[in-house]
C-alpha positions in Angstrom: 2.8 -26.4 -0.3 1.8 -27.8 -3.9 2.7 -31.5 -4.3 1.5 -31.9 -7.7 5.1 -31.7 -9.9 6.3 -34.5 -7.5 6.1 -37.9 -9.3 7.0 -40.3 -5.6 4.9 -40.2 -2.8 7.8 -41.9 -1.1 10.1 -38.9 -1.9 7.3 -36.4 0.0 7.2 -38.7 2.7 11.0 -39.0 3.0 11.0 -35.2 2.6 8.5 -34.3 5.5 10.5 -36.6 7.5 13.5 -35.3 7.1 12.4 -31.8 7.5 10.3 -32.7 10.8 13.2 -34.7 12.2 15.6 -31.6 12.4 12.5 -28.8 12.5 12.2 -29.7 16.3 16.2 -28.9 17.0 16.5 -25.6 15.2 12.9 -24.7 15.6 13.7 -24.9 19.7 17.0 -22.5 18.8 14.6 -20.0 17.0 11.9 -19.9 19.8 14.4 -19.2 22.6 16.5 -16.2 19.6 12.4 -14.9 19.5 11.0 -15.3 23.4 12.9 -11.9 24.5 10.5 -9.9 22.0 7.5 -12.9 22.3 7.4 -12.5 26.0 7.6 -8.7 26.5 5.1 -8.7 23.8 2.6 -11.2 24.3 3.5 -13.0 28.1 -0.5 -12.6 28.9 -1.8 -13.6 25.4 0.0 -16.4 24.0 1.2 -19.9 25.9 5.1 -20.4 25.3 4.6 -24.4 24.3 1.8 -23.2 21.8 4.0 -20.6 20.5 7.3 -22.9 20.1 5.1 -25.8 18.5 3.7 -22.9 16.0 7.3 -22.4 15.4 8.2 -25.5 14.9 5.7 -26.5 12.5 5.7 -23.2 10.0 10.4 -24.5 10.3 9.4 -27.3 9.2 7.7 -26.1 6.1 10.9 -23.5 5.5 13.0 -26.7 5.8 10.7 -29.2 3.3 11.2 -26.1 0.3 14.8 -25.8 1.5 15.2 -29.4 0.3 13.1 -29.5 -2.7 15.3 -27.3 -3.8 18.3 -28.7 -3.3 17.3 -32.3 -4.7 16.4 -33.8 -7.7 12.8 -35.7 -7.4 14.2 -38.7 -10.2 17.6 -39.3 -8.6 17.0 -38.2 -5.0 18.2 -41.0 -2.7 17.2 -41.2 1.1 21.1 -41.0 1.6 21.2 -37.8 -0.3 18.1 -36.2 1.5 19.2 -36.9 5.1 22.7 -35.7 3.6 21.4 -32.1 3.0 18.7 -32.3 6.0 21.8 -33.0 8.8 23.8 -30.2 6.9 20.5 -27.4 7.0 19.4 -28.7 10.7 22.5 -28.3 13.0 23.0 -25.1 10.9 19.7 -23.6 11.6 20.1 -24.1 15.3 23.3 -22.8 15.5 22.5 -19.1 17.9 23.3 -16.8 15.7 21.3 -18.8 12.4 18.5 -18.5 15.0 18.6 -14.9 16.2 18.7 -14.1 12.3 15.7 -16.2 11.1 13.7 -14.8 15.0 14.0 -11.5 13.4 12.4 -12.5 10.5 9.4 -12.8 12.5 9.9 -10.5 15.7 7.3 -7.5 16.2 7.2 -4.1 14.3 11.0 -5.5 13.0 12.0 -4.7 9.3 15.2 -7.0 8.9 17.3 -8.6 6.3 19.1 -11.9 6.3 23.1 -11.3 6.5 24.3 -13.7 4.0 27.8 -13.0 5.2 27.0 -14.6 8.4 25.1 -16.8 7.3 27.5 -18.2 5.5 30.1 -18.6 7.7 28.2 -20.2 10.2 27.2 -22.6 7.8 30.6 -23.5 7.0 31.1 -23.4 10.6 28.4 -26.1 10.9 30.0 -28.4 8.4 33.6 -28.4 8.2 34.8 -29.5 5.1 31.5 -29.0 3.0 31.6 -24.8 1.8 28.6 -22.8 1.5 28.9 -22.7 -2.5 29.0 -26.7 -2.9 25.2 -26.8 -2.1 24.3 -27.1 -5.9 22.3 -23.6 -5.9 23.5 -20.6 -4.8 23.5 -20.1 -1.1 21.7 -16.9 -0.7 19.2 -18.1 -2.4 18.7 -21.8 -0.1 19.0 -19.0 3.0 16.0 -17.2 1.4 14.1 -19.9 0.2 14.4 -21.0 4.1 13.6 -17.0 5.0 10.2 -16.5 2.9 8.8 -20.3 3.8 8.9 -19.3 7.1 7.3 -16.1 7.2 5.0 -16.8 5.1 4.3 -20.2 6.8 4.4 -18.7 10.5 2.0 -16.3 9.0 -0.4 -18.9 8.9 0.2 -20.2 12.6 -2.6 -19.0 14.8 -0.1 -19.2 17.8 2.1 -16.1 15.9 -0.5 -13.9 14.4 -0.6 -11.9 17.0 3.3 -11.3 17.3 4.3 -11.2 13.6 3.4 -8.7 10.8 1.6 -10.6 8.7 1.5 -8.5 5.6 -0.7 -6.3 3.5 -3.2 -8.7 1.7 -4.0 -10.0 5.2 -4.5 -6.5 6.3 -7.0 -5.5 3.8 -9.3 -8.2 4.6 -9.6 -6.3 8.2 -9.8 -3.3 7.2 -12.7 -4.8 5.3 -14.0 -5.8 8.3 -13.9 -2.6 10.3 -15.2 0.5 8.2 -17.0 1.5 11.6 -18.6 3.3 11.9 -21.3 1.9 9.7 -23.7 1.3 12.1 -25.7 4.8 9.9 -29.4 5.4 10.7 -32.2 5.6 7.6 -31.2 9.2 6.9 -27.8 8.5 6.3 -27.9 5.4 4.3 -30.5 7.6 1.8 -27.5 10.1 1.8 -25.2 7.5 0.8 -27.8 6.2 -1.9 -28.0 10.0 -3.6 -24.5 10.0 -3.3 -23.5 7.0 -5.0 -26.2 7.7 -7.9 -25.1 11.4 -8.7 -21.5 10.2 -8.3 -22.0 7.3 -10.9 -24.1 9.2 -13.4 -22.4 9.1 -17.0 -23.9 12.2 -19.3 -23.2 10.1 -22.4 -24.6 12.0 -25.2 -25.2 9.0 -27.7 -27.3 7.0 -25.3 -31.0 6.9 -25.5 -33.0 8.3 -23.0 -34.1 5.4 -20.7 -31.5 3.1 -21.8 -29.4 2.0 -18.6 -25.3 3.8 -18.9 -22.6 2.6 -17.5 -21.8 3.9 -14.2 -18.5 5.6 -13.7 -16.7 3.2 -11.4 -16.8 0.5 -14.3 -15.1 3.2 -17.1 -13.2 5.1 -14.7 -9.4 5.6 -16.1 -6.7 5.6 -13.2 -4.5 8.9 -13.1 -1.5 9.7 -12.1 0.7 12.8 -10.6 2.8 13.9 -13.0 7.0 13.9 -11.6 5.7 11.7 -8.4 8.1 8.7 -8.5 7.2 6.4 -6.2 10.0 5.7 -3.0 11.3 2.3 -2.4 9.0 2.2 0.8 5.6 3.3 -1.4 6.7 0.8 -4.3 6.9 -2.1 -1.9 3.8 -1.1 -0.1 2.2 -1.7 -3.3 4.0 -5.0 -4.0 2.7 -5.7 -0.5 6.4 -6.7 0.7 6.7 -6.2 4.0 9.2 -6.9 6.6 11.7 -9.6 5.5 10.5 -9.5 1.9 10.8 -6.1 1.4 14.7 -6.0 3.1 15.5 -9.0 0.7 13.9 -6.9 -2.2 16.2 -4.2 -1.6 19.6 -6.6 -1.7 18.5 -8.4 -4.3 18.2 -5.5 -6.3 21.6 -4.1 -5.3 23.2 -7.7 -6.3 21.4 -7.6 -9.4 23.2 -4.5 -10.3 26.6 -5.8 -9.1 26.1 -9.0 -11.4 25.4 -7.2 -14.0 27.5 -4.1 -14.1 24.9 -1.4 -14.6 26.7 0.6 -16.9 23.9 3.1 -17.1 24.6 4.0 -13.4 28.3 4.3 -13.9 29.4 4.8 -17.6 29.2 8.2 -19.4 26.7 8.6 -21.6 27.7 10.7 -24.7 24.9 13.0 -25.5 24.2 14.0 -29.7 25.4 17.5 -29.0 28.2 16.0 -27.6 27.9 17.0 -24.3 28.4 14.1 -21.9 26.3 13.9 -18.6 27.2 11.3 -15.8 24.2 9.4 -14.8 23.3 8.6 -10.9 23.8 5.2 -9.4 21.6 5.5 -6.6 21.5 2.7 -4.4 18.8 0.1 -4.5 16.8 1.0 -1.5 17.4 5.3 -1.8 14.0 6.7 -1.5 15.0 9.1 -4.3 16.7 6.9 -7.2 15.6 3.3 -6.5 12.9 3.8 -8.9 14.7 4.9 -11.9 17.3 2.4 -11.5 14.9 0.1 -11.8 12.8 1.8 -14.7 16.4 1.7 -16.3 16.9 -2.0 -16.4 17.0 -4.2 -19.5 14.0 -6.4 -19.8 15.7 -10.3 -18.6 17.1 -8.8 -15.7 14.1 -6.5 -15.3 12.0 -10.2 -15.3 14.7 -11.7 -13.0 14.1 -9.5 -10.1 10.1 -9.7 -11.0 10.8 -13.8 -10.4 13.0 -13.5 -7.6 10.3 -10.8 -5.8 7.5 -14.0 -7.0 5.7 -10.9 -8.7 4.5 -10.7 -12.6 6.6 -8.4 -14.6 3.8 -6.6 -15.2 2.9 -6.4 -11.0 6.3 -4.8 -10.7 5.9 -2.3 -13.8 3.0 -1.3 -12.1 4.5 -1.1 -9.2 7.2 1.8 -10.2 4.1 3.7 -12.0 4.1 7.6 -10.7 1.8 7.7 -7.5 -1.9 8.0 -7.3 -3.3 11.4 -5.7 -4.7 9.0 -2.9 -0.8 8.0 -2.4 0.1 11.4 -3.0 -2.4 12.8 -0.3 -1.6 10.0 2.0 2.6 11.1 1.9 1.1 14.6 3.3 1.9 15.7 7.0 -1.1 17.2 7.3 -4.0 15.6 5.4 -4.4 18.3 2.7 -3.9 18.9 -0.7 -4.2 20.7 -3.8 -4.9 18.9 -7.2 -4.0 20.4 -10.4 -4.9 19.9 -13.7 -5.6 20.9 -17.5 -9.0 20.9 -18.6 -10.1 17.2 -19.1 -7.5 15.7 -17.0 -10.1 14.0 -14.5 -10.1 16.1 -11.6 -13.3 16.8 -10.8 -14.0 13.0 -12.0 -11.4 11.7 -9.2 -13.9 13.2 -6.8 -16.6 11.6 -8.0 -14.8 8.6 -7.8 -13.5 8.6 -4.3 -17.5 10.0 -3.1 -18.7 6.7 -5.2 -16.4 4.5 -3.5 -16.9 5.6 -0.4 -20.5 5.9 -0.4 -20.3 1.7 -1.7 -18.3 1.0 0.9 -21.4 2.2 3.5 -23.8 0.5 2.1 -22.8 -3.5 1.6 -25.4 -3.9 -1.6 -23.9 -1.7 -4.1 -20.7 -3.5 -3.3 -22.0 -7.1 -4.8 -21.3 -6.4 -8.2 -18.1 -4.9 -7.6 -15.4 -5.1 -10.1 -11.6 -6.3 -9.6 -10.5 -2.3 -10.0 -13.3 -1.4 -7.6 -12.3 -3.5 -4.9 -8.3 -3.1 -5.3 -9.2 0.9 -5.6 -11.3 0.7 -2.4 -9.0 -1.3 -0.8 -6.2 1.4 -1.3 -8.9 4.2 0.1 -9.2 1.7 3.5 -5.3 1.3 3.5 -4.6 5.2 3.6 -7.0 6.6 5.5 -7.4 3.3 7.9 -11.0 3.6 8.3 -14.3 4.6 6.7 -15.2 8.2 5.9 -18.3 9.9 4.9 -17.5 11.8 1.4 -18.6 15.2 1.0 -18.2 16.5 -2.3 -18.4 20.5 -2.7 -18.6 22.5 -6.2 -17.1 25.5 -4.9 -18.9 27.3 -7.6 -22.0 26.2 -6.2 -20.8 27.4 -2.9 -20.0 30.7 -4.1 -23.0 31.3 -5.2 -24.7 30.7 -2.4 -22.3 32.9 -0.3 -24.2 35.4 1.4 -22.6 39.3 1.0 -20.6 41.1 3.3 -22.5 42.1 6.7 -24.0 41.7 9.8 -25.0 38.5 8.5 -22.8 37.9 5.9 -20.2 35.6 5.4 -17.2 36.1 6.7 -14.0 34.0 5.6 -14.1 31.3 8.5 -14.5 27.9 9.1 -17.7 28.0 10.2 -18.7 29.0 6.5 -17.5 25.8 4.8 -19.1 23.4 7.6 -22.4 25.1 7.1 -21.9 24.5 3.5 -21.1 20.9 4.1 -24.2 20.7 6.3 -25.8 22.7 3.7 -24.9 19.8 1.0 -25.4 16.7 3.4 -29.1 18.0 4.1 -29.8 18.7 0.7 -28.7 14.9 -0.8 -30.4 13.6 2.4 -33.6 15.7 2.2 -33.4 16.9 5.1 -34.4 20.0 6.3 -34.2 22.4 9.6 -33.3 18.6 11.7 -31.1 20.6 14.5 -30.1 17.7 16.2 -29.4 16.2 13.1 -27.0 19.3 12.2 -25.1 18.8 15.5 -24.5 15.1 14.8 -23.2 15.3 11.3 -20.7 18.7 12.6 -19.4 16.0 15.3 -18.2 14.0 12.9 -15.6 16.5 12.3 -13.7 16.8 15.3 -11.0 14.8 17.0 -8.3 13.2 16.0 -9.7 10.7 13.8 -13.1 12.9 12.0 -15.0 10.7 9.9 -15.1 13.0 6.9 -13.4 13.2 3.7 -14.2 16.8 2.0 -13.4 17.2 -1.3 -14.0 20.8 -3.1 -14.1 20.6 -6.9 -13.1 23.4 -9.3 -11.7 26.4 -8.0 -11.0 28.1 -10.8 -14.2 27.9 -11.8 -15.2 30.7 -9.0 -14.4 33.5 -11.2 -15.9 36.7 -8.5 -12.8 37.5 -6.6 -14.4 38.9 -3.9 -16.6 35.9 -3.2 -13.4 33.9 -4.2 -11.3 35.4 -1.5 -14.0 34.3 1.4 -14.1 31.4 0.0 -10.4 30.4 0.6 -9.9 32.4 3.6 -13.2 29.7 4.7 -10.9 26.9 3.6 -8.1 27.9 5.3 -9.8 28.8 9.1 -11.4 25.3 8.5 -8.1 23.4 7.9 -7.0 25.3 10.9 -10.2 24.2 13.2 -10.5 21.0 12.0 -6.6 19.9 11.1 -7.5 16.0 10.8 -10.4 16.6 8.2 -9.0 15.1 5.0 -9.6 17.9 2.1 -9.0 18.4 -1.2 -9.2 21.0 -3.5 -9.3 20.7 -6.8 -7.7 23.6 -9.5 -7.2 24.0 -13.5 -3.3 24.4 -13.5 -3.2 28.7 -15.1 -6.0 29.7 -12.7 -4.3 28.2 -10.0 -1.2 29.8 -11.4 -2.3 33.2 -11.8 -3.4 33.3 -7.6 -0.2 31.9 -6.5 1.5 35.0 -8.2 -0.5 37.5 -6.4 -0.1 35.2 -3.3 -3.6 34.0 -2.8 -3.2 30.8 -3.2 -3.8 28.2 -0.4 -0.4 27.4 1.7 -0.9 23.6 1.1 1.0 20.9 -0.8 -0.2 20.9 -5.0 -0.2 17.9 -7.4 -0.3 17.7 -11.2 -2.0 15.2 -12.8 -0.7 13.4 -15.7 -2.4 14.1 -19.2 -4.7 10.8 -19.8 -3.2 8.2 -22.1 -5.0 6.3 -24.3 
């Protein structure tokens, strides 16, 4: 907690007292809400004193912001303190206070406070003194209590293990478990070539010699045209998880109760004169919550930004149209199609992701790492929960190399594209006729969690139909073979178009891509 707007030292003092001296009551009556799901959850891994004290001390801290709310550092009185302290302790402690802040904090739980409840059991707890004489609102001394505690338990060694503690945290261990990385010589060289031919910038004004940019540090974020993020994806990306995100929902839907939303329920008259009647979807709908909030006026758009402790510009961000990654990663099966006019940054999205990935293998081309590199990596880790080795196939390339019809010719099946991918993973490695090396890198796409990511760029640029049609009919037996592979396949929009009319397109999920905005 920051001290540093606080000009007594006797006021903290008085404070942490306060807090500490009621902490141990209610933080008791939150411990036995939480030990049905503590015990079945952790009975061999975590001591019940160590757990309660943990408890205890990450209450206190909910209880010491509780009260810097409610009083005023120049006039705050030791009377006045211990006035709001007895009133917040006995409250807390009360069973059904406790059983609501315990499910702030129980395992795999996604819970909101009930403010109704709340309420009257604190009104309960002090008769004569209502829940709206407080001197701030009561919902939001309930949630200032709420987030200091989650976010303080999440600190508590005792709890980590039986709390969610949230998506920053996360990231750092996925960090620290991209195994398998334990790669021999041969593939850290592939990794190298990778990374290289997957940075390279062809800038035509640059001096031959003269070091370019790589890609990763120019590298303009797209997005999939008509994909609104959900309430679920947006919060993902806010990293609200758990209690915060439940609160982020109600505070929302209050926010549009306080202040009417007359977009959502008043008819707007259109210039033709034809009136249209627009949706009020509720906050948390997976379908609408994102253009109710796209359609809010800037102070209360900033209000909710405050009240979610985001930037404006975090939660802008936020309600942006999904990535392909995030697009991809909303797939039941891990496939997709990605669309897009010429110059829209398909095939450079798969240089991207190769770049990225091949980084993330080797830990020296990740010291100079940008903000935007790490953040986009750190989305990569989040979706596919582990490391995998990118592949990246110019299908034209491929098509080329198809052998003809025959006896030995190819013949539409999966067995084609992995000896391409072999074909490409040999070549970058220079590697050649290694059969045990072969059967090592095929392993790597089987089971339920393969550690490839195959990504085949430009379809329509295989313009033989012949070799075009054994070239999907590849795809598709290998999707079938190997349904856990991650692939993408990458499309110009007509071409793409054109093969869905005659019905020879692939059967899998397609995204647009956004035109690029300068």
């Amino acid at each position: 907690m920051a001290w540093d707007s606080f000009t007594s030292e006797d006021f903290q003092q008085l404070v942490i007292s306060a807090a500490a001296e009621y902490a141990g009551m209610a933080g008791g009556a939150i411990f036995a809400a939480a030990r049905g799901w503590l015990d079945a959850r952790n009975a061999q891994q975590q001591q019940r004193a160590a757990v309660r004290g943990a408890i205890e001390r990450a209450l206190q801290e909910a209880l010491q912001d509780a009260l810097l709310l409610l009083v005023d550092d120049d006039g705050a009185s030791k009377e006045i303190i211990e006035h709001y302290a007895a009133m917040l302790g006995p409250w807390l402690a009360r069973p059904a206070v406790a059983q609501q802040y315990a499910g702030l904090i129980a395992p795999g739980r996604t819970t909101d406070l009930d403010m109704d409840l709340l309420r009257d059991e604190f009104e309960a707890a002090n008769p004569g003194f209502g829940a709206d004489d407080l001197g701030q609102p009561f919902a939001t001394v309930a949630d200032t209590i709420g987030e200091a505690f989650v976010t303080s338990a999440a600190w508590e060694g005792d709890l980590q293990d039986v709390i969610a503690i949230g998506e920053q945290r996360r990231m750092g261990a996925l960090l620290e478990r991209m195994a398998p990385l334990d790669l021999d010589e041969l593939g850290q060289h592939y990794l190298n070539r990778v990374y290289g031919e997957c940075n390279a910038l062809p800038l035509a004004d640059v001096e031959k010699g003269r070091t370019q940019p790589r890609l990763q540090r120019v590298f303009v974020d797209v997005r999939v045209r008509d994909a609104v993020p959900s309430y679920a994806q947006a919060m993902a990306r806010l990293g609200l998880f758990g209690y915060r995100r439940a609160r982020a929902g109600r505070l929302v839907r209050e926010t549009r109760a306080t202040h009417g939303d007359e977009r959502g329920r008043m008819t707007q008259v259109l210039r033709r004169g034809r009136e249209m009647e627009v949706d009020a979807a509720p906050a948390d709908d997976e379908s609408g919550w994102t253009p109710t909030m796209r359609q809010m006026d800037d102070e209360t758009f900033a209000k909710l930004a405050a009240a979610f402790s985001v930037e404006v510009d975090e939660l802008r961000r936020a309600l942006e149209n999904l990535t392909p990654l995030e697009v991809l990663a909303a797939q039941p099966a891990p496939r997709l199609v990605l669309l897009g006019d010429p110059g829209s940054g398909k095939s450079t999205l798969t240089r991207r992701w190769a770049g990225l990935l091949a980084a993330l293998g080797q830990p020296a081309q990740r010291k100079d790492w940008t903000d935007d590199e790490q953040l986009a990596a750190s989305e990569m880790l989040r979706v596919f929960d582990r490391w995998l080795l990118p592949v990246r196939v110019v299908l034209s390339q491929w098509a080329q190399r198809l052998p003809d019809n025959g006896p030995a010719g190819a013949t539409g099946c999966a067995g084609d594209l992995a000896a391409e991918c072999w074909h490409v993973w040999s070549r970058i490695a220079d590697l050649h006729g290694d059969s045990a090396a072969r059967q090592h890198f095929l392993n790597k796409l089987v089971g339920d969690r393969p550690a490839v990511l195959l990504l085949l760029d430009g379809l329509d640029e295989v313009t033989d139909p012949a070799r075009r049609t054994t070239l999907l009919q590849a795809v598709r037996d290998f999707a079938v073979t190997y349904p856990n592979v991650p692939v993408v396949v990458t499309s110009r929009v007509r071409p793409y178009a054109a093969l869905q009319r005659q019905g020879d397109a692939l059967d899998w999920p397609a995204a647009t891509l956004d035109k690029l905005t300068p």
